[in-house]
C-alpha positions in Angstrom: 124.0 187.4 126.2 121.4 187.3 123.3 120.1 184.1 121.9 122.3 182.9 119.0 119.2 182.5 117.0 118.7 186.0 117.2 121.9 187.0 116.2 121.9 184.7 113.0 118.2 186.4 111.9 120.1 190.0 112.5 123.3 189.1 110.6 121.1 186.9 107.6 118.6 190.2 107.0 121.7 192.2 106.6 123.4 189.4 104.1 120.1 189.4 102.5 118.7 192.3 102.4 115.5 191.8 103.5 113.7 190.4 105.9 111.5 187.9 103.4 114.8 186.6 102.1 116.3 185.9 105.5 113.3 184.0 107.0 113.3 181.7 103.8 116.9 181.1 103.9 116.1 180.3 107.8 113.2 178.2 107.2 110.7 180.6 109.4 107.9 183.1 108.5 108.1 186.5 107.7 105.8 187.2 111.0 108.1 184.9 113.0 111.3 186.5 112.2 109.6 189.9 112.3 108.8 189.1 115.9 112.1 187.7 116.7 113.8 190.5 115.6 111.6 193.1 117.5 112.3 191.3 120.7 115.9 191.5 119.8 115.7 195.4 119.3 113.7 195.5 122.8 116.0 193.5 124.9 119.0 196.0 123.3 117.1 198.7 123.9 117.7 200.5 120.8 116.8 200.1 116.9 119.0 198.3 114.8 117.2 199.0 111.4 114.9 201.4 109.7 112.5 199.6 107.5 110.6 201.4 104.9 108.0 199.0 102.6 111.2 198.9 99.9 114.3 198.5 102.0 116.0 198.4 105.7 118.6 200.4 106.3 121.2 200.1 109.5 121.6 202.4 112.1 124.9 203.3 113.3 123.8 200.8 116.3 122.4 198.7 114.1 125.8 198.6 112.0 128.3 197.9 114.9 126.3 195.2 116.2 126.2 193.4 113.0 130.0 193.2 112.5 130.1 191.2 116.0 126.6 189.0 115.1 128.2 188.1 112.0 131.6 187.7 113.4 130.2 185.0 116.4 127.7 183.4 113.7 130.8 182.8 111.7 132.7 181.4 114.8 129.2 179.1 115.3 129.3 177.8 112.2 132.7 177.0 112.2 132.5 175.3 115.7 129.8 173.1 114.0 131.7 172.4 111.3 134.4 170.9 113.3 132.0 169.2 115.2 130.7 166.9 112.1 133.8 167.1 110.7 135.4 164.7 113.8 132.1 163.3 114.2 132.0 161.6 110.5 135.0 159.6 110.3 138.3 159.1 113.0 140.1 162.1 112.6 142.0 164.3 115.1 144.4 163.0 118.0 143.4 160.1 120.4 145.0 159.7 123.4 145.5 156.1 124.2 147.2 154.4 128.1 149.0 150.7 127.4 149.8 148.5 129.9 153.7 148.3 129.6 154.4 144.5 128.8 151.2 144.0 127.2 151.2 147.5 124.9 154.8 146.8 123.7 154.1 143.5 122.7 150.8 143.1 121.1 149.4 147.0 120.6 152.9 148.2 119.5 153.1 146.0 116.3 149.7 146.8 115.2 150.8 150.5 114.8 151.2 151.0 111.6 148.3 149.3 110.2 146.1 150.8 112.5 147.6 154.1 111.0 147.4 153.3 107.4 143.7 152.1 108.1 142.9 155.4 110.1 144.6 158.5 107.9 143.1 161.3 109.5 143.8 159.6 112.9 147.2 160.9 115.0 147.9 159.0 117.8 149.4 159.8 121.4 150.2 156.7 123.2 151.3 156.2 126.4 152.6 152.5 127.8 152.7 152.4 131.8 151.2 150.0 134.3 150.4 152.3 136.8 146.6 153.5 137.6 145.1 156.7 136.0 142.7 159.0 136.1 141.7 159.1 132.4 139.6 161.9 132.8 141.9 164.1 134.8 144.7 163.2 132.5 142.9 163.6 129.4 143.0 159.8 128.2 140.5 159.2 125.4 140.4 155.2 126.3 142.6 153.5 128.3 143.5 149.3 128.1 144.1 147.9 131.3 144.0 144.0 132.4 142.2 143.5 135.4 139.2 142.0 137.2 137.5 145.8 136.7 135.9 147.0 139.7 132.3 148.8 139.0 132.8 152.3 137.4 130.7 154.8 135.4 133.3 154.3 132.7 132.9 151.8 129.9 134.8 148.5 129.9 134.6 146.8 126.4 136.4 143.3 126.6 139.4 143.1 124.0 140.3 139.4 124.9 141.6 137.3 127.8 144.8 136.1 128.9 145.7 132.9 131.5 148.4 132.7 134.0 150.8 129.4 133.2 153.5 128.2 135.3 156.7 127.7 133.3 160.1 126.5 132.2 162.3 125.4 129.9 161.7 121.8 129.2 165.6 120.9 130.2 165.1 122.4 133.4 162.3 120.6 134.3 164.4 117.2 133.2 167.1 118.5 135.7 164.3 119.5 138.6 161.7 117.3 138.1 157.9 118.3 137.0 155.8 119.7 140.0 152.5 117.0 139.9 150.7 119.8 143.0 151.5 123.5 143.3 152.8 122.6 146.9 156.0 120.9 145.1 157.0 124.7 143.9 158.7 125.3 146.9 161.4 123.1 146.0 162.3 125.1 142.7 163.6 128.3 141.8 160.6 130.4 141.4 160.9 133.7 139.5 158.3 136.7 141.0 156.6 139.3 138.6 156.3 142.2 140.0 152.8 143.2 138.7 150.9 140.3 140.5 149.2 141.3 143.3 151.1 138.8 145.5 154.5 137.9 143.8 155.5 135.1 146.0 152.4 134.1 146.1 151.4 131.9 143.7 147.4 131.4 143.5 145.9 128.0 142.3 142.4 126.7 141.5 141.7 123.1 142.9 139.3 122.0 140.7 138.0 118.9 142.6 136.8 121.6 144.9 136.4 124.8 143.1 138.8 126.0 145.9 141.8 128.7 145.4 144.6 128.9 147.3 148.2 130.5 147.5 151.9 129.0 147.4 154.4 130.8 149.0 157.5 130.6 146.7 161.0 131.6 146.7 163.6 132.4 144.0 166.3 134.7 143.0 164.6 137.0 140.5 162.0 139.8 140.5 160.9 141.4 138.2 157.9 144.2 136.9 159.2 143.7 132.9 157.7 139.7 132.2 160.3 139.3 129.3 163.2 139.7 131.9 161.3 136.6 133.6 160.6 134.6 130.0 164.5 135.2 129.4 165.6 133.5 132.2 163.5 130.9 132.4 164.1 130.3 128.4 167.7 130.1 129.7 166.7 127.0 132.0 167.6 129.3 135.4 163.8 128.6 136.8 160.2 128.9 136.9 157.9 132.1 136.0 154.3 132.5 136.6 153.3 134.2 134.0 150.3 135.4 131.6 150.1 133.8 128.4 150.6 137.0 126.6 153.8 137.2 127.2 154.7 133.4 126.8 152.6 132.3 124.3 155.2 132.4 121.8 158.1 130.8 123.9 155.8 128.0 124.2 154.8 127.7 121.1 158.0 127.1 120.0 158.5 124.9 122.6 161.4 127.0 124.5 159.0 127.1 127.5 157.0 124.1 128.9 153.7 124.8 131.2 153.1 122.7 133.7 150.3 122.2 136.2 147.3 122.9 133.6 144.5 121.3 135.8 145.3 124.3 138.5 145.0 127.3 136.4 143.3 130.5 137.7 140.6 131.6 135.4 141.1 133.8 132.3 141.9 137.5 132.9 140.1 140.4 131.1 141.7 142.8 128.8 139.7 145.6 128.2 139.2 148.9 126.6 138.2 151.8 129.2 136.5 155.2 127.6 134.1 157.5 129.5 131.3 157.4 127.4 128.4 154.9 126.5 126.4 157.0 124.2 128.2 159.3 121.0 131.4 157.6 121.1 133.7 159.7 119.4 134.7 157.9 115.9 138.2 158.1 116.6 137.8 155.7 120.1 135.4 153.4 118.0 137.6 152.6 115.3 140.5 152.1 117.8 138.5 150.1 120.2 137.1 148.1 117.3 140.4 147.6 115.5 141.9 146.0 118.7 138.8 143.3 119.4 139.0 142.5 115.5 142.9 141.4 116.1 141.6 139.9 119.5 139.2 137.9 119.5 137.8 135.3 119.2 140.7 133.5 120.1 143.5 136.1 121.0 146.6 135.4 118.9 148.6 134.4 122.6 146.7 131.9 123.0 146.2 130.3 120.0 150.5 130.1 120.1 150.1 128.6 123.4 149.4 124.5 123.0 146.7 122.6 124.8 145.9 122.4 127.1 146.0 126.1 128.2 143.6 126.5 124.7 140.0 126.6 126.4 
């Protein structure tokens, strides 16, 4: 394989005619590209041009190897051009993973806009809640909620959610408002699927900073949280559930949180890509689109009513 560099002097003495022409056109010297090119003739082990003080002329070598040289600088070039053509502004396909629940109801809306911001941009998105490889499967950034575990990849925060324990306000007239988490056992409690303990409910005491679990019972399971806000909208029992997907409910004041003072900490929601350094433009703008519509305050929350605003 020859240097590139090489090739490009060959194919611009040709285009040029001259070897003067080509090193200015290159920005070298004359003696430089004189050099470069005798190497190039030595490593081939034959002549590719007879020079005379007026004119070069190819050899028959000299001719066939300049229809490939000119052929691969073209490819180069083009390659290049690509390069700072996706470089410059988001263009070309991303591939983006979305949490199920989450994707469909708080990515999924912003779709279009996103689109109509982002012309050039095609997207490819995926919503599932299971782990992946987003290298092996060829993600370009992937939004997962989670306590993130430490990785090569980069995790840029989009926003938080909380957990809240709800109902419908008429079923907690029927059943009576829990004043501890240990007076959950007494009520219908709905499990989603996607906590890492469904019937077990984990609490923060905060006279102690302690956490603990309640066991709880009910007739309902679910990995899809509307399934759980639909029932307990219809007064049938209590979900545990993030505030993403019940903001609204309560802010409208079809769900009803109780036991505020025991709340887990805020969950992260964040934007996984490979990369720290050259981020292509298409992830940044997508990245950066999502944490303008997120933060400060994510729009979940701000539906949600105090106290679960903190």
């Amino acid at each position: 394989m020859q240097d590139l560099n090489a090739m490009a002097l060959f194919a611009a003495i040709v285009d040029e005619g001259s070897l003067s022409a080509a090193a200015r056109m290159l920005g070298i010297s004359k003696s430089a590209a004189s050099k470069q090119l005798a190497r190039l003739e030595e490593t081939l082990g034959a002549r590719l041009l007879n020079r005379t003080t007026r004119r070069l002329r190819l050899t028959e070598i000299g001719a066939a190897y300049y229809e490939h040289c000119a052929q691969i600088v073209a490819q180069a070039r083009d390659a290049e051009r690509a390069v700072t053509s996706l470089s410059a502004a988001p263009r070309g396909t991303l591939r983006a993973n979305l949490p199920m629940s989450f994707g469909l109801r708080h990515i999924r809306p912003l779709v279009p806009e996103l689109l109509q911001a982002n012309p050039e941009l095609t997207l490819d998105l995926t919503f599932t809640d299971r782990f992946v490889d987003m290298v092996e499967e060829g993600f370009d950034v992937v939004v997962r909620i989670a306590a993130l575990p430490d990785s090569n990849l980069v995790a840029r925060l989009l926003g938080e959610t909380r957990s809240a324990v709800v109902a419908s306000p008429a079923y907690w007239d029927a059943q009576g408002r829990p004043a501890t988490p240990d007076e959950l056992t007494a009520h219908n409690c709905f499990a989603y699927a996607y906590l890492s303990d469904p019937r077990g409910w984990p609490f923060r005491y905060r006279d102690t900073r302690r956490q603990r679990h309640v066991r709880v019972s009910g007739n309902l399971q679910s990995n899809v949280g509307e399934v759980l806000t639909d029932a307990a909208v219809a007064g049938l029992g209590v979900a545990y559930m993030p505030t993403f997907l019940c903001g609204d409910a309560l802010a409208a004041g079809d769900l009803e949180a109780v036991l505020v003072n025991y709340e887990m900490p805020p969950t992260g929601i964040y934007a996984i890509y490979p990369h720290r350094h050259l981020v292509s433009p298409k992830v940044r703008a997508f990245v950066d689109f999502l944490v303008d519509r997120f933060q400060p305050v994510p729009p979940w929350q701000v539906a949600a009513p105090t106290p679960l605003q903190r």
